[in-house]
N, CA and C atoms as a LAMMPS dump frame, in Angstrom:
ITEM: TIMESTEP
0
ITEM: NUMBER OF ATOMS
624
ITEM: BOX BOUNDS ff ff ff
-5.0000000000000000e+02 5.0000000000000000e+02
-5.0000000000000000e+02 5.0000000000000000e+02
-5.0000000000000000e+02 5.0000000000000000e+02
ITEM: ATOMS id mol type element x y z
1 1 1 N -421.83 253.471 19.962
2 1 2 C -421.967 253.248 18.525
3 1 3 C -422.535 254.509 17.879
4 2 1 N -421.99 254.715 16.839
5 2 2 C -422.448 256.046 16.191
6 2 3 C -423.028 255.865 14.737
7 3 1 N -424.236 256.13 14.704
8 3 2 C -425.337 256.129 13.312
9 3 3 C -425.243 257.632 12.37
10 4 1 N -424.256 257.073 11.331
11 4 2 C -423.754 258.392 10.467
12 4 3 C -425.846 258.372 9.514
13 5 1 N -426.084 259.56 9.386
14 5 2 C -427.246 259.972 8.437
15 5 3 C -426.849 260.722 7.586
16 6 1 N -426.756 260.385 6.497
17 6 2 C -426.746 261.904 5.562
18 6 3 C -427.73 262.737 5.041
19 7 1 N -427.743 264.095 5.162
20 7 2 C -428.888 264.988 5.179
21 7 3 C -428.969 264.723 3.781
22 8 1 N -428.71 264.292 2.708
23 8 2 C -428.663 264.186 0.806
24 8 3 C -429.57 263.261 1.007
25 9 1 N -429.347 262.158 2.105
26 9 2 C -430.206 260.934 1.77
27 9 3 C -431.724 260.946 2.389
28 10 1 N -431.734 261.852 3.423
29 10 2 C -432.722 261.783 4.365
30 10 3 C -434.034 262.851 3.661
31 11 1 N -433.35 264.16 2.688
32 11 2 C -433.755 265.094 1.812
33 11 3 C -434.572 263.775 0.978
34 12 1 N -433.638 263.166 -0.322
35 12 2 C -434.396 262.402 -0.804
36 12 3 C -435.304 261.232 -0.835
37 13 1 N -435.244 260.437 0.361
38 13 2 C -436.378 259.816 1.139
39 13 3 C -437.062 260.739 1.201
40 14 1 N -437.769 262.132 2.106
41 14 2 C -438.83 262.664 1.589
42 14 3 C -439.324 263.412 1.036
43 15 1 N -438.305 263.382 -0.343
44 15 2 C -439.31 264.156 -1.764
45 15 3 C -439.67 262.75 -2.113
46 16 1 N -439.54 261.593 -2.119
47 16 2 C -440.053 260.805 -2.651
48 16 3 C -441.047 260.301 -2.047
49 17 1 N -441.52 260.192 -0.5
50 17 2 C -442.37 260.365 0.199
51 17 3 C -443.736 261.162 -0.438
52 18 1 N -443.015 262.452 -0.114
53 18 2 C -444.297 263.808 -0.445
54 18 3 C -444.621 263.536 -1.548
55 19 1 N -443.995 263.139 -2.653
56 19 2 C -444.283 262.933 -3.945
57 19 3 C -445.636 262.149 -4.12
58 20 1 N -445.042 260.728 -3.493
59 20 2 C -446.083 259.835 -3.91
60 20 3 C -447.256 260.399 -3.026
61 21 1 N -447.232 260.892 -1.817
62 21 2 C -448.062 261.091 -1.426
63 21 3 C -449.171 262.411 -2.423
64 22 1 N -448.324 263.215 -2.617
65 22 2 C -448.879 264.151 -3.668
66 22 3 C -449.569 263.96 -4.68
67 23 1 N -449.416 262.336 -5.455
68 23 2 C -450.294 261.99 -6.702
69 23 3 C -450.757 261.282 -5.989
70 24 1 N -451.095 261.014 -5.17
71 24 2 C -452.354 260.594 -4.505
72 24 3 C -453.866 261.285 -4.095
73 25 1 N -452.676 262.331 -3.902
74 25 2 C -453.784 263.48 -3.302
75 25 3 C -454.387 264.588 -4.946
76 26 1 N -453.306 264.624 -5.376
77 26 2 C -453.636 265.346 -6.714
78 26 3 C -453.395 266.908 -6.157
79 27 1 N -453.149 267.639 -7.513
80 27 2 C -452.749 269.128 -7.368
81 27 3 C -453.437 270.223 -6.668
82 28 1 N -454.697 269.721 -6.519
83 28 2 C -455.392 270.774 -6.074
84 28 3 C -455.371 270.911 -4.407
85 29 1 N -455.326 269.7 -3.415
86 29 2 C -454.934 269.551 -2.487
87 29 3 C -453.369 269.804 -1.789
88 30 1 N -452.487 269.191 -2.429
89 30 2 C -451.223 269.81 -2.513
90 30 3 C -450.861 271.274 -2.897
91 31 1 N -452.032 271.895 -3.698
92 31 2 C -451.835 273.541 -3.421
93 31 3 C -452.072 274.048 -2.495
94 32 1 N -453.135 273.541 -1.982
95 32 2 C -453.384 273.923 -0.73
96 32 3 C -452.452 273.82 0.661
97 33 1 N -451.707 272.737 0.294
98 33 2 C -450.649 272.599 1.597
99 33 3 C -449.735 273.862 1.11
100 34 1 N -449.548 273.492 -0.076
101 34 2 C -448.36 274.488 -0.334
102 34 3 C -448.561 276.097 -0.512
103 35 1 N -450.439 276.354 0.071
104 35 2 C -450.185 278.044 0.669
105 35 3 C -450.112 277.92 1.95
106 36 1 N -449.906 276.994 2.929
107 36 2 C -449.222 276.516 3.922
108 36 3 C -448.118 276.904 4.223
109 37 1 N -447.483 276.367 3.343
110 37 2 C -446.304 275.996 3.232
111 37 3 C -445.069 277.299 3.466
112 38 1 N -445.885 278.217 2.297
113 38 2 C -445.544 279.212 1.713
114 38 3 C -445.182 280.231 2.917
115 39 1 N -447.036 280.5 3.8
116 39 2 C -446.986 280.639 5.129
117 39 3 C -445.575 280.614 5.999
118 40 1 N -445.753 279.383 6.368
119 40 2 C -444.062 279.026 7.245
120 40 3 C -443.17 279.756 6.684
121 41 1 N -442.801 280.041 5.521
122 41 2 C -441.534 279.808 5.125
123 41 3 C -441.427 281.821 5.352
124 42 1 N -442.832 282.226 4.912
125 42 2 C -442.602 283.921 5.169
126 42 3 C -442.208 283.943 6.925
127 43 1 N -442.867 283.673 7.544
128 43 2 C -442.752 283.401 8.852
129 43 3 C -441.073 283.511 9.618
130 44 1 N -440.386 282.578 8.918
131 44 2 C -439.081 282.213 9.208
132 44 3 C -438.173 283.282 8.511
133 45 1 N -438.799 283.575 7.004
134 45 2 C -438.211 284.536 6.522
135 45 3 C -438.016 286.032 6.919
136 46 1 N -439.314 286.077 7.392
137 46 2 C -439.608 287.493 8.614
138 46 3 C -439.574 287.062 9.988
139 47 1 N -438.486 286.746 10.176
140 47 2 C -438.998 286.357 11.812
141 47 3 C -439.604 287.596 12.92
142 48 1 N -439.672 288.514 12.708
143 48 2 C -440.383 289.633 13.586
144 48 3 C -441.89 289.629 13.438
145 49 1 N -442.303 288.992 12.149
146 49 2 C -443.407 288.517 12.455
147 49 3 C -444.259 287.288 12.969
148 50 1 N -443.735 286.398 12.842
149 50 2 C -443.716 285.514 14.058
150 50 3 C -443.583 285.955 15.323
151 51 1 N -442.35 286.306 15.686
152 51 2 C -442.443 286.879 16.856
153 51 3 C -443.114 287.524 17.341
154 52 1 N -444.515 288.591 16.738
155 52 2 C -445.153 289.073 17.214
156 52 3 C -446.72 288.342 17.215
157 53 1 N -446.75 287.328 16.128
158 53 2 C -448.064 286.986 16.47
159 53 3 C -447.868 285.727 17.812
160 54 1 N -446.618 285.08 18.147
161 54 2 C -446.365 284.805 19.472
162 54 3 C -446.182 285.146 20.593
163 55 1 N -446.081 286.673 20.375
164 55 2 C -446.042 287.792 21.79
165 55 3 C -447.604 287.738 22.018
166 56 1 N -448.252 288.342 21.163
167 56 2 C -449.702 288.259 21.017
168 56 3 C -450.122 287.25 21.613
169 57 1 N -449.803 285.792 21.512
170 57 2 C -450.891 284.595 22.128
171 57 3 C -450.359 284.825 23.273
172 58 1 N -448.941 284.543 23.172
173 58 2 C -448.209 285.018 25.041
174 58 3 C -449.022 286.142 25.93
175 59 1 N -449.438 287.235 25.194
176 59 2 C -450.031 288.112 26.007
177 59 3 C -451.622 287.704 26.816
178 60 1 N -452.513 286.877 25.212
179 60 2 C -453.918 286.369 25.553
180 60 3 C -453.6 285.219 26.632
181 61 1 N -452.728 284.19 26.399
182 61 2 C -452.924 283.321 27.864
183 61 3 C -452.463 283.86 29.151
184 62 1 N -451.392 284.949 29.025
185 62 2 C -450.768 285.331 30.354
186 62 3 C -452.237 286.126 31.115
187 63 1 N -453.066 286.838 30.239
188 63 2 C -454.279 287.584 30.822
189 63 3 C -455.048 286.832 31.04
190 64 1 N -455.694 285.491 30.391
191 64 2 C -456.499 284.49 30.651
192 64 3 C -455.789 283.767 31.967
193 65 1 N -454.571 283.059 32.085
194 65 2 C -454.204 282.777 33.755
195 65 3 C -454.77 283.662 34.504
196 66 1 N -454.072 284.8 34.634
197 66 2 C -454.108 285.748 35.54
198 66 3 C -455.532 285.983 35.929
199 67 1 N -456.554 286.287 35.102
200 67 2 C -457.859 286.003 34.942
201 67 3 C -458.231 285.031 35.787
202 68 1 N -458.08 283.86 36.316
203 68 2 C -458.752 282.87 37.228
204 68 3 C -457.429 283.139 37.974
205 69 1 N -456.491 283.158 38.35
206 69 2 C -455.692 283.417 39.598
207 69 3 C -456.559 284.692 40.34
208 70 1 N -456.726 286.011 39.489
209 70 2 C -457.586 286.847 40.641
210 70 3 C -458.629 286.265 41.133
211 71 1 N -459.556 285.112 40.75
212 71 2 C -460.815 285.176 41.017
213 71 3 C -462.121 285.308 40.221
214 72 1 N -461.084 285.562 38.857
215 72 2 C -462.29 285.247 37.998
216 72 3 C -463.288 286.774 38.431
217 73 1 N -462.262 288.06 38.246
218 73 2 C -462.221 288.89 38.602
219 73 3 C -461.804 290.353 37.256
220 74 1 N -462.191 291.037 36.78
221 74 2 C -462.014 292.212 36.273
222 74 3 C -460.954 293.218 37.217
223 75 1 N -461.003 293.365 38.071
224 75 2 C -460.512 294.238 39.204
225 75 3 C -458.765 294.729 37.912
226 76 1 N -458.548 295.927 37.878
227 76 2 C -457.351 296.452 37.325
228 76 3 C -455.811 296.148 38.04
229 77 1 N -456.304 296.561 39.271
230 77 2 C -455.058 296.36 39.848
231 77 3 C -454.725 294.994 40.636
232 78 1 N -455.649 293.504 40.688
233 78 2 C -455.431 292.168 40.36
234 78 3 C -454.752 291.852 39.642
235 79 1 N -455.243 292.075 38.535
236 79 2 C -454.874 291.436 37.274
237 79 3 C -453.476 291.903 36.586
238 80 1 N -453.181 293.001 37.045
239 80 2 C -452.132 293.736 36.618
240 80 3 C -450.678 292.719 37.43
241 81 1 N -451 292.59 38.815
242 81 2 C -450.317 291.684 39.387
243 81 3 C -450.309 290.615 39.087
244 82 1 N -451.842 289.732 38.72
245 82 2 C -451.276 288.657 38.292
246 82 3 C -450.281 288.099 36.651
247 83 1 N -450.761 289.494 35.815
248 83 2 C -449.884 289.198 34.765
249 83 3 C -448.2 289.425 34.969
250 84 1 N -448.366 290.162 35.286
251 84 2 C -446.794 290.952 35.9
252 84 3 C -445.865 289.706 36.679
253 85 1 N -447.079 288.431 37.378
254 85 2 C -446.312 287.544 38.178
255 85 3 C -445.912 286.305 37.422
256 86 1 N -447.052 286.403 35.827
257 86 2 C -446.812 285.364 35.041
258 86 3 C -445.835 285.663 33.927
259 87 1 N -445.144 284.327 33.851
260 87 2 C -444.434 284.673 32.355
261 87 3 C -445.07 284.384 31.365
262 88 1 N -444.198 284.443 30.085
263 88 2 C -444.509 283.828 28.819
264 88 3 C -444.418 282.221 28.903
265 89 1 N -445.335 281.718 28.108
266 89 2 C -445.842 280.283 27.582
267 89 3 C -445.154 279.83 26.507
268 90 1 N -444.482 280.427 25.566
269 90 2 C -443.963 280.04 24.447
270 90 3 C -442.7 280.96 24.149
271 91 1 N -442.209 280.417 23.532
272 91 2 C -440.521 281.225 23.383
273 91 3 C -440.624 281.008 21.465
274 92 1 N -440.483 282.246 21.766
275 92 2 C -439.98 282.338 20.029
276 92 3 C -439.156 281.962 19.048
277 93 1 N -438.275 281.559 20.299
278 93 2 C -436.638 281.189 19.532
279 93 3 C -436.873 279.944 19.24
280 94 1 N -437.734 278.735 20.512
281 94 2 C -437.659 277.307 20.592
282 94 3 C -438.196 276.837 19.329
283 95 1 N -437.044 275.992 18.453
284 95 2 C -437.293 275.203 17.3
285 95 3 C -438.597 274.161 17.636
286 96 1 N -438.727 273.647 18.959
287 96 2 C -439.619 272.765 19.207
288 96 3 C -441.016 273.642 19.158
289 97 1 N -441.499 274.948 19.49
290 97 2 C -442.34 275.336 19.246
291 97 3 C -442.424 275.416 17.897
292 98 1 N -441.977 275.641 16.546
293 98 2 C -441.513 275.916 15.586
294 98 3 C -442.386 274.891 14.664
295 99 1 N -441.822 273.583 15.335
296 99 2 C -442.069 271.995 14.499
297 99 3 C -443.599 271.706 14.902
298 100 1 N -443.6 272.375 16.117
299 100 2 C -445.248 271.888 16.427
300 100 3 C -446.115 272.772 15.551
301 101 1 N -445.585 274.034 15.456
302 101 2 C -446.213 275.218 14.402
303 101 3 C -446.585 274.338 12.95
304 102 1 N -445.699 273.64 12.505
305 102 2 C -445.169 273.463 11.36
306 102 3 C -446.36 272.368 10.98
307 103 1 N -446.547 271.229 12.323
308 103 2 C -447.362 269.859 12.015
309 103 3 C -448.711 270.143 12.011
310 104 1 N -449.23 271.327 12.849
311 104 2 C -450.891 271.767 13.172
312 104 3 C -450.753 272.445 12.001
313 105 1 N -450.33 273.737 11.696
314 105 2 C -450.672 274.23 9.788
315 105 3 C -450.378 273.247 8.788
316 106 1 N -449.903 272.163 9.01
317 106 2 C -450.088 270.93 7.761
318 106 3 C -451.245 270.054 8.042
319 107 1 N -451.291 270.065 9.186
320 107 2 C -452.456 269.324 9.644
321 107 3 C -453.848 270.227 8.837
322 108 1 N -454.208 271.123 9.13
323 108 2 C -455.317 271.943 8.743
324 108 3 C -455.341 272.204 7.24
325 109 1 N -454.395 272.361 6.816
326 109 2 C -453.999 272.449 5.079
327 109 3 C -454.607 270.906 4.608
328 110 1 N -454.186 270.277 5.048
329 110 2 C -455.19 268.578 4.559
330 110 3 C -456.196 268.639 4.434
331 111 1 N -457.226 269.155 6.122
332 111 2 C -457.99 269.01 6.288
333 111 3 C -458.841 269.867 5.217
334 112 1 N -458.629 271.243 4.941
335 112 2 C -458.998 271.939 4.126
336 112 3 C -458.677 271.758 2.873
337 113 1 N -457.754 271.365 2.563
338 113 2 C -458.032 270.544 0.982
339 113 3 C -459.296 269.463 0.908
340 114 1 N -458.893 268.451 1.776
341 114 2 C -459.969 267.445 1.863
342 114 3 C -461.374 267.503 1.688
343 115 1 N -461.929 268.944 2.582
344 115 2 C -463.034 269.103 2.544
345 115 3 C -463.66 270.141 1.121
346 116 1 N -462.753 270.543 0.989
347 116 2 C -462.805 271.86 -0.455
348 116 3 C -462.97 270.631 -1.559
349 117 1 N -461.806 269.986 -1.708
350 117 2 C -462.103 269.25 -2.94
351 117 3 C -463.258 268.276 -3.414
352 118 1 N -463.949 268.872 -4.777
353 118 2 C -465.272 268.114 -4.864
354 118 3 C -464.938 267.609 -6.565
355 119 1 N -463.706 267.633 -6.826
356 119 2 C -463.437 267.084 -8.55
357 119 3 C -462.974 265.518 -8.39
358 120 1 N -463.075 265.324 -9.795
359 120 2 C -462.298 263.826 -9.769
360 120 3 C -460.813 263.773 -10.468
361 121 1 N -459.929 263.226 -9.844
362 121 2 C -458.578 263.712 -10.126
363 121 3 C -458.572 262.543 -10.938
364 122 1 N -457.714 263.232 -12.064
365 122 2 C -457.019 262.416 -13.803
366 122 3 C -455.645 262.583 -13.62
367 123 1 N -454.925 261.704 -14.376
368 123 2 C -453.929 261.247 -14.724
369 123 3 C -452.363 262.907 -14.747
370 124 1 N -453.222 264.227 -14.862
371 124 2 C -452.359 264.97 -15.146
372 124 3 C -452.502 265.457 -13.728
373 125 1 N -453.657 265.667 -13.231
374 125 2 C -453.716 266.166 -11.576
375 125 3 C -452.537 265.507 -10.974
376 126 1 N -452.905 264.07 -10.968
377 126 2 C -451.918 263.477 -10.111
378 126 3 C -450.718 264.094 -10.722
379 127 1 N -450.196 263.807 -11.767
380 127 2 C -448.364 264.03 -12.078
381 127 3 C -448.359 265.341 -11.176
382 128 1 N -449.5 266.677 -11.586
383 128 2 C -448.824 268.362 -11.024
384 128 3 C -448.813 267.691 -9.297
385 129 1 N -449.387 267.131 -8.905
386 129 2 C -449.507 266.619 -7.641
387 129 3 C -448.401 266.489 -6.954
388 130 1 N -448.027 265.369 -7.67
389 130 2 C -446.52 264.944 -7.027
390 130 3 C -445.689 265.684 -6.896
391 131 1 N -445.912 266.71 -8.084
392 131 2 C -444.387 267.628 -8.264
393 131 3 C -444.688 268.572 -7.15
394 132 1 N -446.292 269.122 -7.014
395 132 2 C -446.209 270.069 -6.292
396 132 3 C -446.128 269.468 -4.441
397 133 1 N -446.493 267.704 -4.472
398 133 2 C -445.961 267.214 -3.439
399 133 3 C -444.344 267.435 -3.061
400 134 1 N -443.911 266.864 -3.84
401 134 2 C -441.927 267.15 -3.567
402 134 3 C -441.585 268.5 -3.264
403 135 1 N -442.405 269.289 -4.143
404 135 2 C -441.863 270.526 -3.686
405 135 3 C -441.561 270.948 -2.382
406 136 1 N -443.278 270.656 -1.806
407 136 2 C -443.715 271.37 0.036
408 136 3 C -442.54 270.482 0.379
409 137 1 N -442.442 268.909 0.034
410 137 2 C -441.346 267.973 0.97
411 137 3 C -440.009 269.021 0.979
412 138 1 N -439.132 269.161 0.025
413 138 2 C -438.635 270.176 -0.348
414 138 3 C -438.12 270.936 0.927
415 139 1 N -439.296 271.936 0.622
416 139 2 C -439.219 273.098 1.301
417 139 3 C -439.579 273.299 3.357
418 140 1 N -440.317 272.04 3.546
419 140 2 C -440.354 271.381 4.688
420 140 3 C -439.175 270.964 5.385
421 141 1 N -438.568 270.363 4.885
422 141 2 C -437.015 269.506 5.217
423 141 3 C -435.943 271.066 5.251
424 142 1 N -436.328 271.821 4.907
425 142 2 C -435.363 273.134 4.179
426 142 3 C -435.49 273.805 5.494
427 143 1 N -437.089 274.337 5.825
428 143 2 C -437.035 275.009 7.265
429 143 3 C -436.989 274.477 8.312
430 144 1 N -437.018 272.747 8.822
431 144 2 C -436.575 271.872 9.738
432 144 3 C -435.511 272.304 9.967
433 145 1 N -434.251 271.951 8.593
434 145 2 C -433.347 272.258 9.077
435 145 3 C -432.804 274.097 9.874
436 146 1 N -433.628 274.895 9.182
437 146 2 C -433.912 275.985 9.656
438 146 3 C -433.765 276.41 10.899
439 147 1 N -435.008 275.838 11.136
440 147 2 C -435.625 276.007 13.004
441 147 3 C -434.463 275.316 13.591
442 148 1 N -433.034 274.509 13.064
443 148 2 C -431.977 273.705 14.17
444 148 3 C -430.682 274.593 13.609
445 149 1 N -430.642 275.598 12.84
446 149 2 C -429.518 275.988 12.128
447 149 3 C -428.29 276.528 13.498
448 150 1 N -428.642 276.896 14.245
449 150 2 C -428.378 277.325 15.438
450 150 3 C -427.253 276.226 15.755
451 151 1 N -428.01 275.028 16.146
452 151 2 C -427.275 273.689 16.109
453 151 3 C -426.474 273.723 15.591
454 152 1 N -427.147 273.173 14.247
455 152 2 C -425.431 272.866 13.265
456 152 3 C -424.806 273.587 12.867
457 153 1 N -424.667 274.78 12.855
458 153 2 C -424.136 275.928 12.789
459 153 3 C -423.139 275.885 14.004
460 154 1 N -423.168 275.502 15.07
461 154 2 C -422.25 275.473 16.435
462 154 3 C -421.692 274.53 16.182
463 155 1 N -422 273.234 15.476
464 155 2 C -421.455 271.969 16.047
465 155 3 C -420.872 271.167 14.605
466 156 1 N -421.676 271.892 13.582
467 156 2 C -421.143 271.522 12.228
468 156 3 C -422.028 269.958 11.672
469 157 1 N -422.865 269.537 12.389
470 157 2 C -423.361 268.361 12.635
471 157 3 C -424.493 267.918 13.705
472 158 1 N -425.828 267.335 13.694
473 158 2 C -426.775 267.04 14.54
474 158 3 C -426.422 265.95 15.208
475 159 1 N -426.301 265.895 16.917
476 159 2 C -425.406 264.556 17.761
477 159 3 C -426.953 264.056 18.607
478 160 1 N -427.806 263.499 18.387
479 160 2 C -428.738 262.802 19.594
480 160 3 C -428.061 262.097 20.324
481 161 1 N -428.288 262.144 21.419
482 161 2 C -427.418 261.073 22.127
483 161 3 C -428.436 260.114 22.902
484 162 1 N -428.807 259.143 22.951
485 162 2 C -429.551 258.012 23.148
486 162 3 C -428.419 257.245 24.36
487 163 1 N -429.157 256.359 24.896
488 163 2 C -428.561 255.49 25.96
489 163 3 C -426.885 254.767 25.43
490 164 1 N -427.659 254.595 24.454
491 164 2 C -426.085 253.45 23.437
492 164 3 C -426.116 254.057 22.365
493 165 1 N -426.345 254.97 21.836
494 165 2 C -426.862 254.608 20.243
495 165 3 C -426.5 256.808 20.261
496 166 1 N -425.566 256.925 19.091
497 166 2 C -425.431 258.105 18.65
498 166 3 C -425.389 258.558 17.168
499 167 1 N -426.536 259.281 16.687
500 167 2 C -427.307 259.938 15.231
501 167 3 C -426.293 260.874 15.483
502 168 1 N -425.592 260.872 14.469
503 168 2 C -424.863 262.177 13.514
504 168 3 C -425.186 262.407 12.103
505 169 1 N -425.635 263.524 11.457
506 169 2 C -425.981 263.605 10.685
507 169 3 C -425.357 264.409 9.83
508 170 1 N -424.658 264.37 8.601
509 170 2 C -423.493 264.58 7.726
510 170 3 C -424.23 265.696 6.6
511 171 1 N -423.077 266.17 6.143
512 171 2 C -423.815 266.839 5.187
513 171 3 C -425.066 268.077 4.591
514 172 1 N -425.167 268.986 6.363
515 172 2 C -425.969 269.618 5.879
516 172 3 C -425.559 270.96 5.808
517 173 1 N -426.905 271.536 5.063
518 173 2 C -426.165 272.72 4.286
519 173 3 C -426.21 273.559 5.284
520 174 1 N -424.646 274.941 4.982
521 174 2 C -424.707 275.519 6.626
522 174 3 C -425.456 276.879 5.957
523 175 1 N -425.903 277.3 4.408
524 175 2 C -426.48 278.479 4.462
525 175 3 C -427.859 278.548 3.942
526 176 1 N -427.945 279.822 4.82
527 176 2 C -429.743 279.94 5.218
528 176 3 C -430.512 279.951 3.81
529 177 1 N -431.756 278.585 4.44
530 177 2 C -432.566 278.687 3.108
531 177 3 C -433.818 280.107 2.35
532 178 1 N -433.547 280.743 3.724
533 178 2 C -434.71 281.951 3.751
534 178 3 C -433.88 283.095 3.163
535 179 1 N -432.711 283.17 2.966
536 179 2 C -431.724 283.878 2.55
537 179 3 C -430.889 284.339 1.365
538 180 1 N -431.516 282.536 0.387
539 180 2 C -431.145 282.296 -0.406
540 180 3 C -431.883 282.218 -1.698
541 181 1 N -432.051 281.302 -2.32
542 181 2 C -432.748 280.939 -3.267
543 181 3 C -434.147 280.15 -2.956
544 182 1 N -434.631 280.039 -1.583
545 182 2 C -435.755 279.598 -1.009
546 182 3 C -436.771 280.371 -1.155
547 183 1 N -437.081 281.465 -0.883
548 183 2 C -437.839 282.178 -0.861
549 183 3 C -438.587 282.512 -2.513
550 184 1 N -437.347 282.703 -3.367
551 184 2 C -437.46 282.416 -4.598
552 184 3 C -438.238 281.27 -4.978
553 185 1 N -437.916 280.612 -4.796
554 185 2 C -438.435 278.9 -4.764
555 185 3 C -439.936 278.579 -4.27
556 186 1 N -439.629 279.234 -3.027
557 186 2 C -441.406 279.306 -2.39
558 186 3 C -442.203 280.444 -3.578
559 187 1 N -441.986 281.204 -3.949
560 187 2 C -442.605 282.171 -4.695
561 187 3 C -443.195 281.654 -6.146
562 188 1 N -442.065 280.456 -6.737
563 188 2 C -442.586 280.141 -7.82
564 188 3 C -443.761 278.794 -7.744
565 189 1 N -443.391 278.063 -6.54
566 189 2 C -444.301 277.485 -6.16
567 189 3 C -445.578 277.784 -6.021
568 190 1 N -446.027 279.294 -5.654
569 190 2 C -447.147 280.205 -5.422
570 190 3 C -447.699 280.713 -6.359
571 191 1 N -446.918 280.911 -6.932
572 191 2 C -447.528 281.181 -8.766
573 191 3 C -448.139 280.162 -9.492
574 192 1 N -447.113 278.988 -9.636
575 192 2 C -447.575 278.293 -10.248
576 192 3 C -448.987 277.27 -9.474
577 193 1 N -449.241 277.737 -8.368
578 193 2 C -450.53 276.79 -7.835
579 193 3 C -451.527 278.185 -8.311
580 194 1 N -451.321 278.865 -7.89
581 194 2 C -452.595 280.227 -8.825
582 194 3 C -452.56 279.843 -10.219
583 195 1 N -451.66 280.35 -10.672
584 195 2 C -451.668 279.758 -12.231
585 195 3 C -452.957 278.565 -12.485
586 196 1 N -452.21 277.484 -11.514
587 196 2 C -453.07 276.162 -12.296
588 196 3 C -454.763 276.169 -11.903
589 197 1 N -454.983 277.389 -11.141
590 197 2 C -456.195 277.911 -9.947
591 197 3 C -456.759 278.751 -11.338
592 198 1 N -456.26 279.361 -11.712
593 198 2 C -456.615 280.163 -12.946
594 198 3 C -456.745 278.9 -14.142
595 199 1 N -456.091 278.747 -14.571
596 199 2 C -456.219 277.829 -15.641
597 199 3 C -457.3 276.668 -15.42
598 200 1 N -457.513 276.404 -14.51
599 200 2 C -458.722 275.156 -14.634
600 200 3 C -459.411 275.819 -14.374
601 201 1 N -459.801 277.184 -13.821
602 201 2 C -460.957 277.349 -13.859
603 201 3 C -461.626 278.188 -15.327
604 202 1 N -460.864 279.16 -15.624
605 202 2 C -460.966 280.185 -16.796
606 202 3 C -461.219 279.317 -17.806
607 203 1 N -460.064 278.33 -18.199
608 203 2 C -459.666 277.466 -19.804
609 203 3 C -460.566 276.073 -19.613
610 204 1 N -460.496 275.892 -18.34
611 204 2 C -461.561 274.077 -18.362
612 204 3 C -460.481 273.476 -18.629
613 205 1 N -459.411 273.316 -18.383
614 205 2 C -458.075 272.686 -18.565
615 205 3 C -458.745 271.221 -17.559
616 206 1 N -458.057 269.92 -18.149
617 206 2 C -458.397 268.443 -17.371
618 206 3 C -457.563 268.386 -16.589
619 207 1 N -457.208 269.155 -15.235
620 207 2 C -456.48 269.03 -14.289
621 207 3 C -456.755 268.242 -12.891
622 208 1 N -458.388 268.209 -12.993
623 208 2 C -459.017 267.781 -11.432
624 208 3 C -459.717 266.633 -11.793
């Protein structure tokens, strides 16, 4: 049996998600995801930099193994062997490293809104909220599909294959969002959370 999804429908399930979740949270928290956000999206957009701050951790754990394989030992020419015998921990390319990237910097963006925010959110917080909720949803769903472009790009379509049960997913877009008008998109998003960073604080604007 085959479960058609369409990426139009699955997009708008969560801007409407992030949304509500967004006037919940109010604008000032949702800015905060969304220099998160912003984050990822340079990331993907530069991928050589990613790639290097993942060579980098690759390098600190391959020396930390190697480090208790000698003995918990300094010695130069140990350690040289034991790195030399270890590989890399993480692959740059793997979308699954990518998504886990994606859930721990949203994770911490909460947390740091959460704890930063000390206002009481009004009626206009929430609305910039939402919008600036849909947006990150947005732009989240944009580099998901990103990190799998590889995929559907080969296959024209996402196939899970389950015991009985086969997800195809219709409809998604085959050109790059980092390429396009995304980046653009992330940029005005970035402005306009400074902006509203400036404005409530400079003007006393009733935003929080």
């Amino acid at each position: 049996m085959t479960l058609p999804i369409d990426y139009n429908e699955v997009l708008t399930l969560v801007l409407i998600i992030f949304g509500i979740v967004g006037m919940m949270r109010g604008w000032y928290r949702e800015g905060v995801t969304a220099l998160f956000v912003a984050l990822l999206a340079i990331l993907v957009w530069r991928p050589e930099i990613g790639e290097a701050i993942i060579a980098w951790i690759n390098n600190f754990l391959r020396f930390f193994v190697a480090f208790f394989k000698a003995g918990l030992t300094f010695n130069a020419t140990k350690l040289t062997a034991q790195v030399a015998s270890t590989g890399p921990f993480l692959d740059p390319s793997s979308y699954r490293l990518w998504i886990v990237i994606t859930v721990v910097l949203i994770g911490i963006s909460y947390a740091i809104g959460e704890a930063t925010f000390n206002g009481k959110m009004v009626p206009l917080g929430r609305l910039l909220g939402g919008i600036i909720g849909a947006a990150n949803g947005f732009v989240l769903v944009s580099l998901t599909k990103q990190y799998l472009a590889n995929y559907w790009t080969a296959q024209g379509r996402v196939m899970a294959q389950g015991s009985q049960v086969a997800i195809q997913m219709n409809n998604v877009p085959a050109t790059s969002f980092v390429n396009g008008f995304g980046i653009v998109f992330v940029l005005i998003i970035l402005i306009a959370v400074v902006g509203l960073l400036i404005a409530g604080d400079r003007f006393k604007l009733p935003l929080n």
